[in-house]
N, C-alpha and C positions, 0 to 999 in steps of 0.2 A: 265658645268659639275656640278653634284649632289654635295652636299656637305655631306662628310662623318663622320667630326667628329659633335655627339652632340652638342649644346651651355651646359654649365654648367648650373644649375638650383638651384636655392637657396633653402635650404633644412630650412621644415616648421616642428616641431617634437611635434607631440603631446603625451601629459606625461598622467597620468592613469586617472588624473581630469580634460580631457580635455582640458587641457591650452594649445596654441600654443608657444613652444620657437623657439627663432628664434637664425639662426645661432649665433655661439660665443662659449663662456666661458659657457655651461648650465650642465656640469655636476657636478658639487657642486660650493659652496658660494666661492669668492674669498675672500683674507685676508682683505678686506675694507669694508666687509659686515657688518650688523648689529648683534648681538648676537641674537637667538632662542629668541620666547619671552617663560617665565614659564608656565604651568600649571596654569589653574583657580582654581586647588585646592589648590595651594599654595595662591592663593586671598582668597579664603573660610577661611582657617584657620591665616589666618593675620585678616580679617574683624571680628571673633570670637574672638578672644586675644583681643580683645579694650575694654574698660569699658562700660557700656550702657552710656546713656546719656537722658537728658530728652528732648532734641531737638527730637532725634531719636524717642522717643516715642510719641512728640506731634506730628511728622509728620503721623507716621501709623496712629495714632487716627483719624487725619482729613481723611485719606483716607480710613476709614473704617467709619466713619462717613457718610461722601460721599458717598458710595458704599451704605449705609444701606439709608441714604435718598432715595437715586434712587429708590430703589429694593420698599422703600415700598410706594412713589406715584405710583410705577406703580403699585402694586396689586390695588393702589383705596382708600388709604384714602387720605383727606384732605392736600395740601404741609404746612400747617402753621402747622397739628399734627406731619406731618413727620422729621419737623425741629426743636421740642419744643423735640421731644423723641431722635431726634441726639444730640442734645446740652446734653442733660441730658447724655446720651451713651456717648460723648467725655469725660465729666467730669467724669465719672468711668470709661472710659478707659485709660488713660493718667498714672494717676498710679499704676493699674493696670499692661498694659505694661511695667512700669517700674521697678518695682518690679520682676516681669516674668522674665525681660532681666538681670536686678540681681543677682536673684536665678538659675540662669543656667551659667552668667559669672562664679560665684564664685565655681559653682559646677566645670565646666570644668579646672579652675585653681585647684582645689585640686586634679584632675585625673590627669591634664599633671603635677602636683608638686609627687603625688604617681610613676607615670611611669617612671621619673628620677631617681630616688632612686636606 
């Protein structure tokens, strides 16, 4: 004799990102779940509020130093000229950047100390 009823079949539910849920609990977080994480704008504006630091600027230095070494063996001059005009370029840049990151901390401290008022 045929069999009439269906076998039940595991339901596979794809959500608008393509992700496969599988049966259960998938239409919201149970109470053990983790919290949301924040917005990256709220990183943005926490990594802004910090003081410069001169680490922070002797890193971009190197990696702008670096970047310009590269750029200019490959146009074709010489790597000992390339690296005698980075050294010089690290050492005016360093404080440079530091000073930059300064005059702009202290600027955005006096806007967000105005916008409380």
């Amino acid at each position: 004799m045929a069999q009439t009823k269906r076998k039940r079949r595991t339901k596979h539910r794809g959500n608008a990102a393509g992700m496969v849920e599988t049966r259960g609990r998938t239409g919201r977080p149970g109470p053990n779940a983790a919290p949301a994480k924040k917005g990256s704008g709220r990183a943005r504006v926490d990594r802004y509020s910090q003081p410069p630091t001169w680490r922070g600027s002797v890193n971009r230095a190197a990696l702008a130093t670096v970047l310009f070494i590269v750029v200019v063996a490959v146009i074709g001059q010489p790597i000992a000229t390339a690296i005698a005009i980075g050294l010089v370029m690290f050492l005016i840049y360093v404080p440079i950047a530091y000073y930059t990151d300064n005059y702009l901390y202290n600027r955005r401290q006096r806007t967000a100390g105005k916008g409380k008022v």
